[in-house]
mmJSON file of the N, C-alpha and C atoms, coordinates in Angstrom:
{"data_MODEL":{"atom_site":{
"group_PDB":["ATOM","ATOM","ATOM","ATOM","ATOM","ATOM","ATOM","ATOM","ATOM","ATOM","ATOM","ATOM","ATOM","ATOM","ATOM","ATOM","ATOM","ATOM","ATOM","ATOM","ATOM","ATOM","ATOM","ATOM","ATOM","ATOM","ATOM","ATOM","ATOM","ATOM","ATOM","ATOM","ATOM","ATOM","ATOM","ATOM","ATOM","ATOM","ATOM","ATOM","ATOM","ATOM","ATOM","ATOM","ATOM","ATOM","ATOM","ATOM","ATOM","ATOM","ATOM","ATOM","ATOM","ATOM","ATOM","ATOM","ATOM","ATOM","ATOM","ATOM","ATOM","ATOM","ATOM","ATOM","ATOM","ATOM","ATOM","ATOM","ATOM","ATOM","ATOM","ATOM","ATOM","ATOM","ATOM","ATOM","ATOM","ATOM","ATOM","ATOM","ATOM","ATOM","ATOM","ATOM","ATOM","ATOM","ATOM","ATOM","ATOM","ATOM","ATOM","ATOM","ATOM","ATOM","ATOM","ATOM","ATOM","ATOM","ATOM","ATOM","ATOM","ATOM","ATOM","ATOM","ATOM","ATOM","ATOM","ATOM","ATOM","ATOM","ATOM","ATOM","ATOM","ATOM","ATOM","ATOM","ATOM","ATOM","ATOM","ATOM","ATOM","ATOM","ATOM"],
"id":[1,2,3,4,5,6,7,8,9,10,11,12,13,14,15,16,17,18,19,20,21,22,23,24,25,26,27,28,29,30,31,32,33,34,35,36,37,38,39,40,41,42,43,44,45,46,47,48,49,50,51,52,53,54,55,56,57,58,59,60,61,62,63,64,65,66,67,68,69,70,71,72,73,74,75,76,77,78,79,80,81,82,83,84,85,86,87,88,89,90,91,92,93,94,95,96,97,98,99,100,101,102,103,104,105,106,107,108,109,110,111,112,113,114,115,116,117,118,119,120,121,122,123],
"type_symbol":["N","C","C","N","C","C","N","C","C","N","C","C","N","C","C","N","C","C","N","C","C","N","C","C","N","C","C","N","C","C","N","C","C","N","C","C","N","C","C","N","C","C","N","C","C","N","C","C","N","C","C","N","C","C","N","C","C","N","C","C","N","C","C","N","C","C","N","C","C","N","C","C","N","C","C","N","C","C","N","C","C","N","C","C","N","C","C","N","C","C","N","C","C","N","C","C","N","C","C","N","C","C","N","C","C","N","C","C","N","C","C","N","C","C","N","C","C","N","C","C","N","C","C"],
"label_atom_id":["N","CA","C","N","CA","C","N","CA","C","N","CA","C","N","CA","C","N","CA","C","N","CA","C","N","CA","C","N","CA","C","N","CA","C","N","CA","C","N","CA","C","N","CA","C","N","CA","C","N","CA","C","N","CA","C","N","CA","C","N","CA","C","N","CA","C","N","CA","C","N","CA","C","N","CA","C","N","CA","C","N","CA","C","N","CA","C","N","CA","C","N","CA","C","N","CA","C","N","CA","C","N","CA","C","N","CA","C","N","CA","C","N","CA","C","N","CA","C","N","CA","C","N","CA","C","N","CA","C","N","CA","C","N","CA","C","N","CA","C","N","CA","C"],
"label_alt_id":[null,null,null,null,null,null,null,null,null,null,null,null,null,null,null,null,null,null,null,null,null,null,null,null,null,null,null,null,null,null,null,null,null,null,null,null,null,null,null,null,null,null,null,null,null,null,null,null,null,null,null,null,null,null,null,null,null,null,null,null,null,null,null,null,null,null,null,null,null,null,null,null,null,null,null,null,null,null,null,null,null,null,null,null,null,null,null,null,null,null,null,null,null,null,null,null,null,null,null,null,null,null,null,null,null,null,null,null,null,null,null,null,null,null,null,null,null,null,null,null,null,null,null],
"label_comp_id":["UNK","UNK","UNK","UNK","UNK","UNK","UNK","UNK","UNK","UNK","UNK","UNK","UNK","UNK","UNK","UNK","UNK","UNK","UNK","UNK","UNK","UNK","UNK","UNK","UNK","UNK","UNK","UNK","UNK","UNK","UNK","UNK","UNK","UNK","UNK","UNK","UNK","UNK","UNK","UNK","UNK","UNK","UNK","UNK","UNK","UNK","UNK","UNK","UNK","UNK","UNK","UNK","UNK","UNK","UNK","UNK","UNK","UNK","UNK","UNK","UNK","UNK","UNK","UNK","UNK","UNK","UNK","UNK","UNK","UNK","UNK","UNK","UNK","UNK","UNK","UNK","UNK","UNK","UNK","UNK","UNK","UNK","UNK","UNK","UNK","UNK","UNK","UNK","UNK","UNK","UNK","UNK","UNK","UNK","UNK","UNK","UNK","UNK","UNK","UNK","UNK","UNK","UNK","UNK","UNK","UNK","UNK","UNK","UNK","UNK","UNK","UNK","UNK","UNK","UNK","UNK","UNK","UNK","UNK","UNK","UNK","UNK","UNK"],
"label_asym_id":["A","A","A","A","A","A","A","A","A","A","A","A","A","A","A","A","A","A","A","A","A","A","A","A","A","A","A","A","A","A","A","A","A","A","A","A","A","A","A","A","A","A","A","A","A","A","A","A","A","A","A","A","A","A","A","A","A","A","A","A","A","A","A","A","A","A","A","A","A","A","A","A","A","A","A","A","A","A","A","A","A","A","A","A","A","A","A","A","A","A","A","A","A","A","A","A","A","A","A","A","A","A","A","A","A","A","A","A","A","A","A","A","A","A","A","A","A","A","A","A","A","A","A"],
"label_entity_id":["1","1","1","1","1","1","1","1","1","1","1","1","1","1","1","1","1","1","1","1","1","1","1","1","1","1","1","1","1","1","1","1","1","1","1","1","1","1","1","1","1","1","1","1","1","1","1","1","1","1","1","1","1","1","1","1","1","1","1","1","1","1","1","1","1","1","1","1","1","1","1","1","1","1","1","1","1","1","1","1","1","1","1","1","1","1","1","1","1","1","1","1","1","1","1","1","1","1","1","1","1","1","1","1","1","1","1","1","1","1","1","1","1","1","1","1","1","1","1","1","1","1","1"],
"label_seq_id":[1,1,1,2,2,2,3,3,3,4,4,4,5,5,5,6,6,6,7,7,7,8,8,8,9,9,9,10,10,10,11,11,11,12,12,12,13,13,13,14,14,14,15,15,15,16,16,16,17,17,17,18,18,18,19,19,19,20,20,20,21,21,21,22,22,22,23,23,23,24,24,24,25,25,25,26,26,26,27,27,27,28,28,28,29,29,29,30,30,30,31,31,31,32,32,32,33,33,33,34,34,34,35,35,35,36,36,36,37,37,37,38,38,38,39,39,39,40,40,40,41,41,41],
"pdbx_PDB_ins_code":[null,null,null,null,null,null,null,null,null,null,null,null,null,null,null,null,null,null,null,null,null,null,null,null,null,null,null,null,null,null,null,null,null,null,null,null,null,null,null,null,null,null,null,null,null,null,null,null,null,null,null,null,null,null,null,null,null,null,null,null,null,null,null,null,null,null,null,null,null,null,null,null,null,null,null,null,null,null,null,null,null,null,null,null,null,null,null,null,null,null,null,null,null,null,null,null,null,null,null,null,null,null,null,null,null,null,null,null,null,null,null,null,null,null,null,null,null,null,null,null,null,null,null],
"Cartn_x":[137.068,136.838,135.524,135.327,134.222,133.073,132.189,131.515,130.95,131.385,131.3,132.573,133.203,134.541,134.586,134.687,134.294,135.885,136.738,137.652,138.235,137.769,138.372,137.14,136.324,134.625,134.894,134.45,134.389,132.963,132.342,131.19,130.83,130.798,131.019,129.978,129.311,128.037,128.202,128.508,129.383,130.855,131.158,132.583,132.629,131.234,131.253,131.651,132.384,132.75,131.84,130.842,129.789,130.566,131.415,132.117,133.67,134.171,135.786,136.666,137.145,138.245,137.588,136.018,135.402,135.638,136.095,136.349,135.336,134.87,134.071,134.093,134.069,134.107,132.553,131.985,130.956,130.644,130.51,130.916,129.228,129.497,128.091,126.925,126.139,124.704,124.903,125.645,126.053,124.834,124.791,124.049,124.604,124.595,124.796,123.902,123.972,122.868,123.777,123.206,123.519,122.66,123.224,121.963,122.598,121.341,121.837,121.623,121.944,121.702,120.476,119.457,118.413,117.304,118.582,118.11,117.525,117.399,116.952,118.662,118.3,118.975,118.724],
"Cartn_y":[94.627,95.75,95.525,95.465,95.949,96.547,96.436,97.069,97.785,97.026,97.505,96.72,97.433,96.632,97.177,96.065,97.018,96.067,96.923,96.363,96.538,96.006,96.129,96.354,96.021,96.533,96.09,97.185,96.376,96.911,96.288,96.995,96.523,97.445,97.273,97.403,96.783,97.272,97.374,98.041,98.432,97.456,96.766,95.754,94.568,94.575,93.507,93.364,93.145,92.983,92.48,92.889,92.066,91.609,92.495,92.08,93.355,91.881,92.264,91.749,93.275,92.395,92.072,92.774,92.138,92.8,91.559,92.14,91.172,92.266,91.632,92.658,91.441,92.358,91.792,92.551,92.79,93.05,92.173,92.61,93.15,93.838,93.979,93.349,93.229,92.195,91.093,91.01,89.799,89.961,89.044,90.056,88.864,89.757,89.066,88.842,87.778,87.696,87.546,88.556,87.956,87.394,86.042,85.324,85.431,85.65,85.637,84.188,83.844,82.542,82.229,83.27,82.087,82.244,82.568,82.309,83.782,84.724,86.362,86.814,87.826,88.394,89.607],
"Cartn_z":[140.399,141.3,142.056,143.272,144.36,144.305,143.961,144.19,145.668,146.479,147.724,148.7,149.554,150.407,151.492,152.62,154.027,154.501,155.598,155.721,157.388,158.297,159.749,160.409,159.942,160.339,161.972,163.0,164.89,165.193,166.019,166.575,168.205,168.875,170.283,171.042,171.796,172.909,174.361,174.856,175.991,175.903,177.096,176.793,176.029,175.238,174.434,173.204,172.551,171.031,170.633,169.568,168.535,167.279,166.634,165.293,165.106,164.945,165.497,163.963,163.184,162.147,160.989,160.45,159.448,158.336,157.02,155.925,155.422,153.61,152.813,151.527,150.922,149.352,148.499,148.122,147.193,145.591,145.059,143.392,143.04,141.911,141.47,141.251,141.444,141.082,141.97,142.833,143.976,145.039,145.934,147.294,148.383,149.723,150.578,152.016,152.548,153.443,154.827,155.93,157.466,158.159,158.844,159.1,160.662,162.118,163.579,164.024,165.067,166.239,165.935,165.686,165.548,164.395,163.214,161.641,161.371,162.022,161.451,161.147,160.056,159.686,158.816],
"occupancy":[1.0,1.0,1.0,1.0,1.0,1.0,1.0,1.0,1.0,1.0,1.0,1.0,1.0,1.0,1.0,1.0,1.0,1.0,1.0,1.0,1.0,1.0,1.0,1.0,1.0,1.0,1.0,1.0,1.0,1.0,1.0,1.0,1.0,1.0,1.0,1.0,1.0,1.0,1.0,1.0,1.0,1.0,1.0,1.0,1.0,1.0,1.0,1.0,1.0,1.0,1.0,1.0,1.0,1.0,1.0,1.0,1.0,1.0,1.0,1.0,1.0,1.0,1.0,1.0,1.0,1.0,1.0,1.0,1.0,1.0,1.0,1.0,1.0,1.0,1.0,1.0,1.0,1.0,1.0,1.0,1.0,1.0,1.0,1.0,1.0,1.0,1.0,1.0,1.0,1.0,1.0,1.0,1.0,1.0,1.0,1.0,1.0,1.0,1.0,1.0,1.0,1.0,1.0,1.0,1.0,1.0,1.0,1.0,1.0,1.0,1.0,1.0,1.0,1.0,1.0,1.0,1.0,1.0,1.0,1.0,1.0,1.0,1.0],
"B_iso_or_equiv":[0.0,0.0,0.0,0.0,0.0,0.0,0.0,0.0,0.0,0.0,0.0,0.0,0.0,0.0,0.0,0.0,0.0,0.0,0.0,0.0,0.0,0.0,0.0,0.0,0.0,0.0,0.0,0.0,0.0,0.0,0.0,0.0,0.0,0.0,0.0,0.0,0.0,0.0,0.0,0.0,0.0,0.0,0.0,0.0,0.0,0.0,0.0,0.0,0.0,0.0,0.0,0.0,0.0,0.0,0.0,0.0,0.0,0.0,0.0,0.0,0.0,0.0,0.0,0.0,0.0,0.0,0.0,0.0,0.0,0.0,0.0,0.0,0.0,0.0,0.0,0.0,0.0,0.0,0.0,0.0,0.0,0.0,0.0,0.0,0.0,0.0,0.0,0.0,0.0,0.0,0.0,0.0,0.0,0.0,0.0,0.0,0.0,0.0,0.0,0.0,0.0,0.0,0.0,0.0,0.0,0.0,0.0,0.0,0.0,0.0,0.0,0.0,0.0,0.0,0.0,0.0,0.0,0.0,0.0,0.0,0.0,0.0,0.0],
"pdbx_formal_charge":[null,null,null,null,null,null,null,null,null,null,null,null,null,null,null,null,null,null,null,null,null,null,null,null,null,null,null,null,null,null,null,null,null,null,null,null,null,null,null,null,null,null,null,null,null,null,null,null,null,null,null,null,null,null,null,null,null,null,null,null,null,null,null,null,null,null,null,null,null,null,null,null,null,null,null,null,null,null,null,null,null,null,null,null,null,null,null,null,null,null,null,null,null,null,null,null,null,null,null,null,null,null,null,null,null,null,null,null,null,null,null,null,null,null,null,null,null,null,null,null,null,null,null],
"auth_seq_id":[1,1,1,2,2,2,3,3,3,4,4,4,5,5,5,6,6,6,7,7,7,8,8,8,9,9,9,10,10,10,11,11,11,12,12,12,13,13,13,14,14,14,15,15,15,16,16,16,17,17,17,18,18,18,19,19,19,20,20,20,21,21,21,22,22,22,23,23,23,24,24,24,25,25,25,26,26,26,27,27,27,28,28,28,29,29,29,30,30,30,31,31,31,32,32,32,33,33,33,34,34,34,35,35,35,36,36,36,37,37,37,38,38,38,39,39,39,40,40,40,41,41,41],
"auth_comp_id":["UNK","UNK","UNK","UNK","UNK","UNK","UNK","UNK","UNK","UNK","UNK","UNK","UNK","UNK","UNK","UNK","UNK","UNK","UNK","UNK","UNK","UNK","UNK","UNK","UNK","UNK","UNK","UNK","UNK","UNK","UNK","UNK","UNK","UNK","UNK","UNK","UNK","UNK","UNK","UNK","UNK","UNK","UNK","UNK","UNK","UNK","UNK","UNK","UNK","UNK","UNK","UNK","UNK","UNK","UNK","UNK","UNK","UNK","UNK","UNK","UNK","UNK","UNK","UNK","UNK","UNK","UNK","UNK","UNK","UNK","UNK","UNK","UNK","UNK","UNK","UNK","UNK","UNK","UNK","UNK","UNK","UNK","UNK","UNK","UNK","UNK","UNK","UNK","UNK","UNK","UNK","UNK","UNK","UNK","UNK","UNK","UNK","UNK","UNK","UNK","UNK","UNK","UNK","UNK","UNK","UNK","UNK","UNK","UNK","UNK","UNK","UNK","UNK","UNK","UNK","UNK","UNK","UNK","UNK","UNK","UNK","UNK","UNK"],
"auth_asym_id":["A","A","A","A","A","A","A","A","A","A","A","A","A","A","A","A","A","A","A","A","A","A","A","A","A","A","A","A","A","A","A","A","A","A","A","A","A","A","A","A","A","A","A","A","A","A","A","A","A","A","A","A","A","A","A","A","A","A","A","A","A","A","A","A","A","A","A","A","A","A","A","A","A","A","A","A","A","A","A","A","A","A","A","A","A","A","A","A","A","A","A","A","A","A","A","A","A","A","A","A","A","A","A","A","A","A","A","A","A","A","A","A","A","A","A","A","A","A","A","A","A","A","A"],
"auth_atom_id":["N","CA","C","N","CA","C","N","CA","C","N","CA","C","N","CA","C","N","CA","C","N","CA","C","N","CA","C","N","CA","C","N","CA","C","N","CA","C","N","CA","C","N","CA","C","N","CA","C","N","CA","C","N","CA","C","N","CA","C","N","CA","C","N","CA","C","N","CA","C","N","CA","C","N","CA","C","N","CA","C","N","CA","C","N","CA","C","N","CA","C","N","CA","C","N","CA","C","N","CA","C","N","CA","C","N","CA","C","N","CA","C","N","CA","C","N","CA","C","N","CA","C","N","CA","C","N","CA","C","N","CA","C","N","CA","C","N","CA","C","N","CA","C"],
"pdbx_PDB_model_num":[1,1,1,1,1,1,1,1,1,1,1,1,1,1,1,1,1,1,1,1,1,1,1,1,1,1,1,1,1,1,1,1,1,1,1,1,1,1,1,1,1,1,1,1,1,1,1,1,1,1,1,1,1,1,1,1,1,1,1,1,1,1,1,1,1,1,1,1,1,1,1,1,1,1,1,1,1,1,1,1,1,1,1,1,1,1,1,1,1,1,1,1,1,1,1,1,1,1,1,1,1,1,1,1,1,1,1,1,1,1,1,1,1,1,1,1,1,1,1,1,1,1,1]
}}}
C-alpha cells in the first residue's frame, strides 16, 4: 500500500502543458526527488 499515489497529475501555464499524465506511487520512508533542466529541484 502507498503511502502517497498521485494519478493523472496535468499542470498547465497558459497553452503550455508543464506535466501531462503523471503517475507516482510513494511507499513509506521512501523519498523522492524532482530534479529541473538545470539540476534545481
Amino acid at each position: 500500500m502507498a503511502f502517497l499515489e498521485i494519478s493523472g497529475l496535468k499542470k498547465r501555464f497558459g497553452a503550455v502543458d508543464i506535466l501531462k499524465g503523471i503517475d507516482l506511487e510513494l511507499e513509506k520512508g521512501g523519498f523522492l526527488v524532482l530534479v529541473g533542466p538545470s539540476g534545481c529541484g
